[in-house]
C-alpha positions in Angstrom: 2.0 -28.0 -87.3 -0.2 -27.5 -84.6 1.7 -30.0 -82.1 5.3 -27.6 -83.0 3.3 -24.1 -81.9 2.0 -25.7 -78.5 2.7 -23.8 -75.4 5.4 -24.5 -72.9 2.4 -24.3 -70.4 0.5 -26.3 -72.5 2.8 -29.1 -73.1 4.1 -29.1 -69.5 0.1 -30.1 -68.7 0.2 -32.9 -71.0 3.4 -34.4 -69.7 2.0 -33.9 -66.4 -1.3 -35.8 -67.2 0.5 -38.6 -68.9 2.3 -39.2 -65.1 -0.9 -39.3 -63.6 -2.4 -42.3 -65.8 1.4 -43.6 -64.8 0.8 -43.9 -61.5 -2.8 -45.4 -62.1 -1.7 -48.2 -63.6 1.6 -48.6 -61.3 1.1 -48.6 -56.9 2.8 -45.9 -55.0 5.7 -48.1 -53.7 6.8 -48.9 -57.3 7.7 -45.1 -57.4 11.0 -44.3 -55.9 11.6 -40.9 -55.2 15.2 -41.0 -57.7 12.0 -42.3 -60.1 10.7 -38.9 -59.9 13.6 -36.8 -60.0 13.9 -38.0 -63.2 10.7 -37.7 -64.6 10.9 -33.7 -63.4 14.2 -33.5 -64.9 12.2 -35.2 -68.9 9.8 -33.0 -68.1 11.6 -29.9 -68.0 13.6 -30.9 -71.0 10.0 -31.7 -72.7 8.9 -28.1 -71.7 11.7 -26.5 -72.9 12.1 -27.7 -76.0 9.1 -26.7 -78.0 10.1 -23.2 -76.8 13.2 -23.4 -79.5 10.9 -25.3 -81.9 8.6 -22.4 -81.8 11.3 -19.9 -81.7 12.7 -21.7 -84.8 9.1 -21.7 -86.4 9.5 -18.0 -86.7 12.6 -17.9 -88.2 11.6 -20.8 -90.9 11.6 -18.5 -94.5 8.2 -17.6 -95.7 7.8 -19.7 -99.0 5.6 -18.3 -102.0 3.7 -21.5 -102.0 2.8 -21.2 -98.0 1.7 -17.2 -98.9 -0.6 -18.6 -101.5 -2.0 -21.1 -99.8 -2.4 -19.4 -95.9 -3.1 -16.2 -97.0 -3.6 -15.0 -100.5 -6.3 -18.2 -101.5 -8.3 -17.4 -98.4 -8.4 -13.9 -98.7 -9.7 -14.3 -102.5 -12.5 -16.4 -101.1 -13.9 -14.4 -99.0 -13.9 -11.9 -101.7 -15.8 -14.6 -103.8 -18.5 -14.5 -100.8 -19.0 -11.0 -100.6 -19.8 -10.6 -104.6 -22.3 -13.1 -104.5 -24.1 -11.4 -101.2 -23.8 -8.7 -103.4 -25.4 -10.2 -106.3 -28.4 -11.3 -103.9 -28.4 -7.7 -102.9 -28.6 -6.3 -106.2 -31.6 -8.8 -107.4 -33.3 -9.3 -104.6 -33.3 -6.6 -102.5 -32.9 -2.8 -104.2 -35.3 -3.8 -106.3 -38.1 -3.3 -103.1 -36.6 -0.3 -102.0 -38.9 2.6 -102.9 -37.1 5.2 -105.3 -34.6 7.7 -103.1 -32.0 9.8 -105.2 -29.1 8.8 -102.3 -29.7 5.2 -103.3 -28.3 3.8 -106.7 -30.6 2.8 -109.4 -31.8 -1.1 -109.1 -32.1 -0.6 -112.9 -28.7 0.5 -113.2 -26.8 -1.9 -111.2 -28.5 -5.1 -112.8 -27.0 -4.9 -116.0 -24.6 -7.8 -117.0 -21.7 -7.3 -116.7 -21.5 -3.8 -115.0 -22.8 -5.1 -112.0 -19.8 -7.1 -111.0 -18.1 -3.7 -110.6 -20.8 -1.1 -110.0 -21.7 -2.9 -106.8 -18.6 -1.6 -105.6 -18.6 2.4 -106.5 -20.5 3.8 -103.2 -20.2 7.0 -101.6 -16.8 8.2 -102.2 -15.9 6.1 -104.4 -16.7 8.7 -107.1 -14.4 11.2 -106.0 -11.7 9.1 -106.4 -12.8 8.4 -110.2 -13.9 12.1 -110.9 -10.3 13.0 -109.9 -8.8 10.6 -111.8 -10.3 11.9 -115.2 -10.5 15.3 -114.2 -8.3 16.5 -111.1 -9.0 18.2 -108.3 -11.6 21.1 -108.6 -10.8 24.9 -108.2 -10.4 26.5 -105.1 -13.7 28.1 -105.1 -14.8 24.9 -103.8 -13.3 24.5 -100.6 -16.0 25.9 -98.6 -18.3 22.9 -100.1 -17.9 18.9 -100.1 -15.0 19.0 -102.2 -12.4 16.6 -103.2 -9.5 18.0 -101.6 -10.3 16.0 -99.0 -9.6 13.2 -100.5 -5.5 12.4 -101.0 -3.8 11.9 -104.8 -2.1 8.5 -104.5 -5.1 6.0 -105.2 -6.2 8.5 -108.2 -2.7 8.7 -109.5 -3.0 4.8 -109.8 -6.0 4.8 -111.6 -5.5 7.5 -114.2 -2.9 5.3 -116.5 -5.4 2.1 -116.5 -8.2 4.1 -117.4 -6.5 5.4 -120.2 -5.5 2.2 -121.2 -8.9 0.6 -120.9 -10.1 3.1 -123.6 -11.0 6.5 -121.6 -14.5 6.4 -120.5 -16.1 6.1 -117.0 -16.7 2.9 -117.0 -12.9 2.2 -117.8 -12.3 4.3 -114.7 -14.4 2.5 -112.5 -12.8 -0.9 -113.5 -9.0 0.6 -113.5 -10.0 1.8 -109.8 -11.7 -1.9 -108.7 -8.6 -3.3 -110.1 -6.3 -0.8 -108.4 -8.1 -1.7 -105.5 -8.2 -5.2 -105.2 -4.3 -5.7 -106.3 -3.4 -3.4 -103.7 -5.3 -5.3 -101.2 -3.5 -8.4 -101.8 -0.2 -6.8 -101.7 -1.3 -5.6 -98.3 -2.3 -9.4 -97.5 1.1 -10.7 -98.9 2.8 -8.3 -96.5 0.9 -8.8 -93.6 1.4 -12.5 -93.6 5.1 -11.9 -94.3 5.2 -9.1 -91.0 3.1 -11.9 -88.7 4.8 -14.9 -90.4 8.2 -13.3 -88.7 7.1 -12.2 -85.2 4.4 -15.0 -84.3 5.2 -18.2 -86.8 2.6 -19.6 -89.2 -0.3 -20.4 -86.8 -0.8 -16.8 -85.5 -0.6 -15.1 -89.8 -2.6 -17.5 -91.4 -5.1 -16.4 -88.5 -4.6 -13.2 -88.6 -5.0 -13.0 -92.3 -8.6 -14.8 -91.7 -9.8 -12.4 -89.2 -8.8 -9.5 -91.5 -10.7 -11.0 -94.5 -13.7 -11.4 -92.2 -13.5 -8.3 -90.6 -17.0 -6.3 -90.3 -15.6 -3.4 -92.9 -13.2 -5.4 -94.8 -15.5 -5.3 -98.0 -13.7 -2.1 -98.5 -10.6 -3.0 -99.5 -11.9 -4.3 -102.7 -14.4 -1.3 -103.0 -13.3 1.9 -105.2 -11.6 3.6 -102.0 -7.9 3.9 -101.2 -8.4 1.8 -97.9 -6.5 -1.3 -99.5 -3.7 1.2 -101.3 -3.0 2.7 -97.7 -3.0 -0.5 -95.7 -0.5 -2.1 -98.3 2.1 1.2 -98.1 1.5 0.9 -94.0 1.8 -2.7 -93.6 4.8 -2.7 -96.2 6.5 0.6 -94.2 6.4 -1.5 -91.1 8.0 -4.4 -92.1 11.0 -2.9 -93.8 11.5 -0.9 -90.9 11.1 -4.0 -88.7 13.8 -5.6 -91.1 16.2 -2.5 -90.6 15.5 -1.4 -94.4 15.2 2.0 -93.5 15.2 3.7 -97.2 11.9 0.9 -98.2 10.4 1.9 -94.8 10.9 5.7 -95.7 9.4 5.1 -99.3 6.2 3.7 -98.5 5.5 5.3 -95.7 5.9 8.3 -97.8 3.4 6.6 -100.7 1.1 6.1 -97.2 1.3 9.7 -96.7 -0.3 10.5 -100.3 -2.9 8.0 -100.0 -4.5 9.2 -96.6 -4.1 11.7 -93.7 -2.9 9.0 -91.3 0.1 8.2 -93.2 2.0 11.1 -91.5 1.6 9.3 -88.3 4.1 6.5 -89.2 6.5 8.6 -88.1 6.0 7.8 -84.6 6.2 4.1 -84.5 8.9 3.8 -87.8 11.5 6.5 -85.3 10.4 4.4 -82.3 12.2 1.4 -83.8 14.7 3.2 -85.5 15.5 4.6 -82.1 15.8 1.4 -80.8 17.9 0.1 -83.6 20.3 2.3 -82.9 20.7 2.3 -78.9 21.1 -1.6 -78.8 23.8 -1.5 -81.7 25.7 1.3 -80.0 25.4 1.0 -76.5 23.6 -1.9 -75.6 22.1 -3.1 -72.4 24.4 -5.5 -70.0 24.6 -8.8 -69.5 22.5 -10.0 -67.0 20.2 -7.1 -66.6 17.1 -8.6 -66.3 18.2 -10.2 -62.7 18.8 -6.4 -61.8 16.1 -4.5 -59.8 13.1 -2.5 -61.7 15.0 0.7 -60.7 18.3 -0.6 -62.1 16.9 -1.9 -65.2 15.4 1.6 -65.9 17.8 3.0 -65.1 20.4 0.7 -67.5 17.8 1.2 -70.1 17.2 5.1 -70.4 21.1 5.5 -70.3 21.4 2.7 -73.1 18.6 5.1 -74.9 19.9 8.2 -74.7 23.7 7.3 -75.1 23.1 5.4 -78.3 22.2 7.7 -80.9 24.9 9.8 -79.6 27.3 7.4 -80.2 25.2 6.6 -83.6 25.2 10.4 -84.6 29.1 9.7 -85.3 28.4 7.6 -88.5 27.5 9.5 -91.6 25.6 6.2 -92.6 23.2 6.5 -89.8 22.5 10.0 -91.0 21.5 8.9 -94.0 19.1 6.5 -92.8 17.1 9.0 -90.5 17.4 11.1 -93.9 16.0 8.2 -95.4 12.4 8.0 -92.8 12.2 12.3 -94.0 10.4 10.3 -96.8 7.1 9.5 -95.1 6.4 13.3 -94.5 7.5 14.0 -97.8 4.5 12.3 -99.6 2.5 15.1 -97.6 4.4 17.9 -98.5 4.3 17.2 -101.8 0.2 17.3 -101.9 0.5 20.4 -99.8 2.7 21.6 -102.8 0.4 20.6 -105.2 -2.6 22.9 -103.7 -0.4 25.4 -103.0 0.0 26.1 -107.0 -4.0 24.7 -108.0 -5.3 26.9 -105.4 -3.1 29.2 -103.9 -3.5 27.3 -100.5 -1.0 25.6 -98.6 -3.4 24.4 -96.5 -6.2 23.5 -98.9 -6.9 19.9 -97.8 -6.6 20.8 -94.3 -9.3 23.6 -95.1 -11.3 22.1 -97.0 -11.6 19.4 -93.9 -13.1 21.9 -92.4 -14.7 24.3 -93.6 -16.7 22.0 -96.7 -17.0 18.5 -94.5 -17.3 20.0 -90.9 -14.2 18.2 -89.5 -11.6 19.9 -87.2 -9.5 18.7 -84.4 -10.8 18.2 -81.1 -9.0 16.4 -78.3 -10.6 12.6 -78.3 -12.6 13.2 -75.3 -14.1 15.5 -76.3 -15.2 13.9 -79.7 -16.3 11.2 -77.2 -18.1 12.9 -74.6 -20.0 14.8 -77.9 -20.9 11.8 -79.6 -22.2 10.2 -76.1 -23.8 13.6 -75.4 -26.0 13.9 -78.6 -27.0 10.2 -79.5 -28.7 9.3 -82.9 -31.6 7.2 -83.5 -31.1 4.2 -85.3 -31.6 5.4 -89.2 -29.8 4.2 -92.4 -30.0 7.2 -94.2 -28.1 8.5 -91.9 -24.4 9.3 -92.6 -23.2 8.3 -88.8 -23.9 5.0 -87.6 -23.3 6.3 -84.3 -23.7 3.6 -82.4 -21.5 1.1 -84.3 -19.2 4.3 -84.4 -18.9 4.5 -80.8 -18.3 0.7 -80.0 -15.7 0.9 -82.5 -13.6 3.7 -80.9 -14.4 2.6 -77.1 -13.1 -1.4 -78.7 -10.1 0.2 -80.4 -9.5 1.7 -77.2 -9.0 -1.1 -75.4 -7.1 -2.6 -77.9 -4.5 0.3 -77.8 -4.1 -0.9 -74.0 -3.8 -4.0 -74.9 -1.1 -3.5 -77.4 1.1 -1.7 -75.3 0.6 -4.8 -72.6 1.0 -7.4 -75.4 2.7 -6.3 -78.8 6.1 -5.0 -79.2 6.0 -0.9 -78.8 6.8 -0.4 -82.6 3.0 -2.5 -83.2 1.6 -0.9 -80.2 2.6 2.8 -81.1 1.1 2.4 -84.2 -1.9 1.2 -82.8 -2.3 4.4 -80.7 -1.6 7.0 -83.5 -4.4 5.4 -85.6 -6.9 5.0 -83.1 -6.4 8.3 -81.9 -6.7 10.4 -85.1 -10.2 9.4 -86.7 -11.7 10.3 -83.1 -9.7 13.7 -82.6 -11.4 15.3 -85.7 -14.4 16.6 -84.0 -17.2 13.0 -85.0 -16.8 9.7 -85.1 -18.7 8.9 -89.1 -16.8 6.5 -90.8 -15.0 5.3 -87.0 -15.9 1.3 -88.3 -14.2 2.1 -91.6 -10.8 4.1 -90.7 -10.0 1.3 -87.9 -9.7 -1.5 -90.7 -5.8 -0.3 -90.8 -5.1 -0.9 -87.3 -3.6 -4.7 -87.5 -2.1 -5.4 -84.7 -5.7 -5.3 -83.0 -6.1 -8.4 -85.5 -3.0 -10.3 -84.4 -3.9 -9.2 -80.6 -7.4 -11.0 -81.6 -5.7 -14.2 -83.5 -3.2 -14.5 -80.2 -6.4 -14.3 -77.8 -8.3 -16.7 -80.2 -5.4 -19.6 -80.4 -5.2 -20.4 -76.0 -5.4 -23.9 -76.5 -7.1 -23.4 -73.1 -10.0 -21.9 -74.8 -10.7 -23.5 -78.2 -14.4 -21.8 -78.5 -13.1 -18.3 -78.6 -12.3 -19.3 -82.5 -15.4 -20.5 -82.7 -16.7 -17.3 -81.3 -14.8 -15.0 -82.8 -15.1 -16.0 -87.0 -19.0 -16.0 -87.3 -19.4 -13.2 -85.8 -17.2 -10.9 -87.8 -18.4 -12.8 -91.0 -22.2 -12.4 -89.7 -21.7 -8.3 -89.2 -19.6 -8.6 -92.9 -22.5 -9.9 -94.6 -25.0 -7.2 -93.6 -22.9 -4.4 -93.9 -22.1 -5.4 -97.4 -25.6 -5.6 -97.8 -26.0 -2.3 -96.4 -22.8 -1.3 -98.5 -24.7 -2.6 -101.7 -27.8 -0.9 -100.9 -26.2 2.4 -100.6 -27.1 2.9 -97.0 -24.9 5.5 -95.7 -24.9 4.8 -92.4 -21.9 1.7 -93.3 -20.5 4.7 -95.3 
């Protein structure tokens, strides 16, 4: 498989080697110069080729049996890793750790077999389960830590399983680990589907590795509604990739009910939609990319803004922008919500801000703050601020990157979530909110498969697993600086 994804540069070296050890073994005069002619023209026919091949890669159907074996059985063993870190963790660490009422109880968490779950109910992780059972709290709260900060999808999934696993808290906490972990394989199954499509096998199945061994990836089997919102994102990008626009629209709105960011799939989901609809209706010329820069933009902006005219004709194209009004939807109806629990319209927004200290600020400013008024290194501190600030400055570049790399749908979407957790006045949980970007994963497994540089795989896989195993040690621990 690996000889079909080769490189037209690649290949082109290795036909142009094998003519060197020719002309070792034969003397100069043997060579005629029709002789060469005709080797160039094999060897432009040899570089050409494994172009289509890989073209035709892509387009090769994504069987059940390849998603099982490249991406869902990997996946589930690098969850198999991080419960037995956890496990050493439990016995052989917290146990030391003198008695602090942040950390959980060693006594509690080495009880068979509540461990295997309570290893994974940190920080807010209980929020999620209190408003599960009990719903969100009055509006007398929303000057304190409260949960409306936290959105209803992930505990509307959880409250029919814990019923159904007999009512109790402990039947919460498993319903919500379940919840959890299916939704993060869903998320994997789509991911590979999206990369599968654009990039071939190669570049999915890595991808899929890098995002199982990602420093924070331990949260998407964790009690949190990381793996619910990456599956709805993921999944709202691919239907809208494929031109499903009424799939796109649904789960960007269930995106949009399991976290803030959801909202912002707007931008990259109208971005292609936009483009959909200029190249069906007035599409580029022929021959355009021989024109000039100037003539190309200026073919391209008239092909952009004359389209959806043309497209506004069609009531069926009406439909389908009515169809995306379902990713802001999912907000409105949690607004909705805490407009009749609390009399606020606003209450998450509010509660943001005035009980968890978050409000927006321009990302330079949250930068220039955070670089401003560094913090020593402490885990009992709830901002790891120096792994905090490497993530955004790292997503940063990615964003760049993106835009220089991806297609603009991947690299839009990479801007509007790297931008968001840094406008809201600190950078806590920065490591944590940036699991969701993908495409700086598919950036990452395109940079680590240059046949021309084989060790940057080797680089690139110990490390993240190296940071993932302390961080779920921290994670275990209940240090809330990995919070």
């Amino acid at each position: 498989m690996e000889a079909t994804l080769r490189t037209p540069a690649a290949l082109a070296r290795g036909v142009f080697s094998r003519e060197i050890n020719l002309n070792h073994h034969n003397s100069e005069k043997e060579v005629s110069r029709r002789q060469k002619r005709m080797t160039a023209t094999t060897q432009d026919i040899q570089v050409q080729s494994p172009s289509v091949t890989q073209q035709q890669q892509k387009n090769i159907p994504c069987s059940t049996r390849e998603l099982v074996r490249e991406a869902i059985l990997p996946y589930l063993g690098t969850r198999l890793a991080l419960v037995l870190i956890g496990l050493l963790a439990d016995f052989y660490i917290l146990p030391l750790i003198k008695t602090n009422p942040i950390l959980p109880s060693a006594q509690a968490n080495m009880h068979f077999p509540n461990l295997f779950w309570l290893m994974w109910l940190r920080f807010d992780a209980g929020f999620y389960v209190d408003i599960a059972m009990h719903g969100y709290w009055s509006a007398s709260t929303l000057h304190t830590y409260s949960n409306w900060a936290f959105y209803p999808l992930f505990p509307m999934l959880i409250y029919p399983l814990g019923h159904l696993f007999g009512g109790s808290l402990d039947a919460f906490e498993l319903a919500g680990l379940l919840i959890s972990n299916v939704a993060a394989l869903v998320a994997v199954s789509y991911l590979y589907l999206l990369v599968h499509r654009e990039f071939g096998m190669q570049i999915a199945s890595r991808t899929l590795i890098l995002l199982a061994l990602f420093p924070t990836s331990f949260y998407l089997s964790a009690i949190y509604s990381e793996s619910v919102f990456l599956a709805c994102s993921v999944a709202c990008i691919y239907y809208a990739r494929e031109h499903h626009w009424w799939l796109a629209g649904l789960c960007g709105g269930l995106a949009t009910l399991a976290r803030a960011q959801g909202i912002l799939l707007l931008v990259p989901v109208l971005w292609e939609y936009w483009q959909v609809l200029s190249d069906r209706y007035a599409p580029l010329p022929d021959g355009n990319s021989g024109a000039s820069t100037r003539e190309q933009a200026r073919h391209w902006l008239s092909s952009r803004l004359r389209g959806p005219l043309l497209a506004a004709r069609g009531l069926r194209n009406w439909l389908s922008l009515f169809a995306l009004a379902l990713i802001p939807a999912g907000l409105l109806a949690f607004m909705l919500y805490a407009k009749i629990q609390t009399g606020d319209f606003l209450a998450t927004f509010h509660n943001q801000k005035w009980g968890w200290g978050r409000h927006f600020e321009f990302p330079w400013q949250t930068l220039s703050d955070t670089l401003t008024h560094p913090l020593a290194a402490n885990p009992m501190e709830w901002n790891f601020w120096l792994l905090n600030l490497l993530a955004a400055a790292i997503f940063l570049g990615f964003t760049v990157w993106a835009f220089r790399k991806l297609p603009l749908t991947y690299a839009f979407y990479t801007l509007v979530m790297v931008l968001l957790p840094i406008s809201t006045s600190r950078l806590n949980s920065v490591s944590r909110y940036y699991l969701v970007v993908f495409p700086a994963l598919i950036l990452l497994a395109l940079w680590s498969s240059d046949e021309k540089h084989p060790r940057r795989k080797d680089f690139l896989l110990p490390l993240f697993a190296s940071l993932q195993a302390v961080f779920m040690i921290f994670f275990v621990l209940g240090l809330p600086a990995i919070a």
